[in-house]
C-alpha positions in Angstrom: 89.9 29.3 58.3 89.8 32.0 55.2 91.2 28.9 53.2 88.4 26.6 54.1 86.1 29.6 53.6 86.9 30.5 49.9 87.1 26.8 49.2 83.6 26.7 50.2 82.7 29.5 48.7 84.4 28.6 45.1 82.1 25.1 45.1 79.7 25.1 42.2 76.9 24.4 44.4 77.6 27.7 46.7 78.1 30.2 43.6 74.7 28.5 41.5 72.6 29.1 44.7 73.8 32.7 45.0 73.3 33.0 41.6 69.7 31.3 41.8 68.6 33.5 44.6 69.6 36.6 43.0 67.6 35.8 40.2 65.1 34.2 42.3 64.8 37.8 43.9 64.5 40.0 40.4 61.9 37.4 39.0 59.8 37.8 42.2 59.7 41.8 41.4 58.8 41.1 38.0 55.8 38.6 39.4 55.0 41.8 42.1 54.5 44.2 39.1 52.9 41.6 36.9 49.7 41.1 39.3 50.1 44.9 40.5 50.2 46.6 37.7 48.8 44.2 34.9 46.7 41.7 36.8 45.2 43.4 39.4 44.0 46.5 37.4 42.0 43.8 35.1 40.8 42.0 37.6 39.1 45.6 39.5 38.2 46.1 36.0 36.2 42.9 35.9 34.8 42.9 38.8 33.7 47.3 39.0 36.6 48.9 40.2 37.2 46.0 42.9 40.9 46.7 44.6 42.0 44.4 47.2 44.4 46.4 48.7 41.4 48.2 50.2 40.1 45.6 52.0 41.3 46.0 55.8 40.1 46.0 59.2 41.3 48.6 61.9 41.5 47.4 64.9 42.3 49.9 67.0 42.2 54.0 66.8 43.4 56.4 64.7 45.6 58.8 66.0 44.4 61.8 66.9 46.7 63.9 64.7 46.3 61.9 61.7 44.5 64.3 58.9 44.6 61.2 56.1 41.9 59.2 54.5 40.6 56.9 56.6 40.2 54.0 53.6 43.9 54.5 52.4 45.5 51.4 54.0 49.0 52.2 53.3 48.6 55.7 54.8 46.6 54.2 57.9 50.1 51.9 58.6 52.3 54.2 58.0 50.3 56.2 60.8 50.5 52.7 63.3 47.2 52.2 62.8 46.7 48.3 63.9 45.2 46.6 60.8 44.0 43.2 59.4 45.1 43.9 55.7 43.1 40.9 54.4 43.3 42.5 51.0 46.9 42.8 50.8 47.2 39.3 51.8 45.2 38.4 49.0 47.4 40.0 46.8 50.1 38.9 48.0 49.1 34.9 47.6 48.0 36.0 44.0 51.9 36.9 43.3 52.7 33.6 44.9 50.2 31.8 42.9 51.1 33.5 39.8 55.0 33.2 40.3 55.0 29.7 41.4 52.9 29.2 37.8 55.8 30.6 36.3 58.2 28.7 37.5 56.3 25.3 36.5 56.4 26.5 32.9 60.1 27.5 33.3 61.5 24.0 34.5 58.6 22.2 32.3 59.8 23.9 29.4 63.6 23.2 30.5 62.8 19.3 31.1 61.2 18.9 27.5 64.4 20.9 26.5 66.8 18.8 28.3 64.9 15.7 27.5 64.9 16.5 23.3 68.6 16.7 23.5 69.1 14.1 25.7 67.5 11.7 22.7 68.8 13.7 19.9 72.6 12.3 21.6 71.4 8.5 21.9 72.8 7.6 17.8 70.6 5.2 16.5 73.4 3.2 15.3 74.9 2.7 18.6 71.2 1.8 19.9 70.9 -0.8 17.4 73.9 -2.4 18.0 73.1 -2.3 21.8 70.2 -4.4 20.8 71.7 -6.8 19.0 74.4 -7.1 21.7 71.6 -7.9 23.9 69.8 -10.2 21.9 73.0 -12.2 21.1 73.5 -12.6 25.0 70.0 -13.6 26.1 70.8 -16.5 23.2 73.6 -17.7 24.6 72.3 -17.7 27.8 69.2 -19.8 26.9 71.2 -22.3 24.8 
């Protein structure tokens, strides 16, 4: 069984998808403090000081011994305060948005890439005599 195991686990496929969602992961951070800390601020900036991570709903009561701000939605669920946090939500599809964007540029960029050198290999002079290989068949065939 540990034989079949690390054979498994030495594939290419096995190692490039640990490797993807590693990277996958520290690229999603990077996305989180893009729209948090970059984004997010412009955008409240833009619009007068509008912060969607204050947008939420309680829907139930506030313990009696809690002494916070009732408009800090992180403190209110760290108290177990039951909230709709619409606003986080909002953000959080925002770093989706933004992170999927990303990603579209990345493998466009890597397909233009990949395609470029892809015709840079092709030599012309093999193409052309391809082509005449081709063309010398099709008139044989005909005749």
């Amino acid at each position: 069984m540990w034989k079949e195991f690390r054979t498994f686990i030495a594939r290419g496929n096995v190692l490039d998808l640990a490797v993807g969602v590693i990277i996958g992961a520290a690229f999603g951070t990077i996305t989180k403090s893009l729209t948090d800390d970059l984004i997010m601020p412009v955008v409240g900036a833009l619009f007068g000081g509008l912060d969607f991570s204050s947008y939420f709903i309680t829907l139930g009561a506030v313990p009696a011994g809690y002494t916070g701000s009732l408009t800090d939605y992180a403190a209110l669920k760290a108290a177990g305060v039951p909230l709709l946090g619409f606003g986080a939500f909002i953000t959080v599809v925002i770093n989706f948005l933004i992170l999927a964007f990303m990603i579209f540029l990345l493998v466009r960029f890597a397909n233009k890439v990949l395609r470029s050198s892809a015709e840079a290999a092709a030599d012309p002079a093999e193409v052309e005599l391809l082509r005449e290989i081709r063309d010398e068949l099709k008139k044989r065939g005909a005749a």
